[in-house]
Phi, psi and omega in degrees: 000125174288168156334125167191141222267103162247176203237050168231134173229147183326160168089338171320123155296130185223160182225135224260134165283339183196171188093149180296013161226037186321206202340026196267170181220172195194164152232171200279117157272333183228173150205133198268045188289071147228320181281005181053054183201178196202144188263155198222145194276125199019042159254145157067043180269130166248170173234132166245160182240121194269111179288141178292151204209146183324305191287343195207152160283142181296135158235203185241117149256158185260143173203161156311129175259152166319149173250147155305156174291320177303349176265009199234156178203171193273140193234130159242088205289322166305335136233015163077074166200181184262157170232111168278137170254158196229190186226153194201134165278138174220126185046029175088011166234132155315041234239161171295137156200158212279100167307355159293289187281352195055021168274141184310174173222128193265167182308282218297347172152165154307127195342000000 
């Protein structure tokens, strides 16, 4: 997948649209854009096996898998809804906004 603008950015609350963790919400911790996908904060947990090292024992620990980006959408927890979002210049800056309501999306995440 090329380089390509996407309109979810970390630290964003998201909510996975499809898929065997369909309705769970999260926040973005990474994004893998050349695989077009995103780690999402305790969605999508595998479990690995950590082989032992002088310092630690071996276990199983759980960590996050990537979701496609197509699976994921913008969470507004204040009304409890998904947002599609668009793009708008406001004062010469570029900014996100909830296509429904035209409201901004400040950097840090949905309102």
């Amino acid at each position: 997948m090329a380089r390509s603008k996407f309109k979810i950015k970390r630290g964003d609350t998201v909510v996975v649209i499809s898929g065997k963790h369909k309705g769970a919400t999260g926040r973005v911790l990474r994004l893998l854009r050349e695989e077009g996908r995103v780690l999402v904060e305790n969605v999508n947990l595998v479990k690995r096996h950590v082989k032992a090292t002088a310092d630690q024992p071996g276990q199983i620990q759980e960590k996050e898998a990537p979701l496609h980006i197509s699976n994921i959408a913008l969470w507004d927890a204040d009304n409890s809804r998904r947002i599609k979002v668009g793009w708008q210049v406001v004062d010469g800056n570029k900014v996100r906004v909830d296509k429904k309501s035209g409201a901004a999306i400040d950097a840090g995440g949905a309102q």
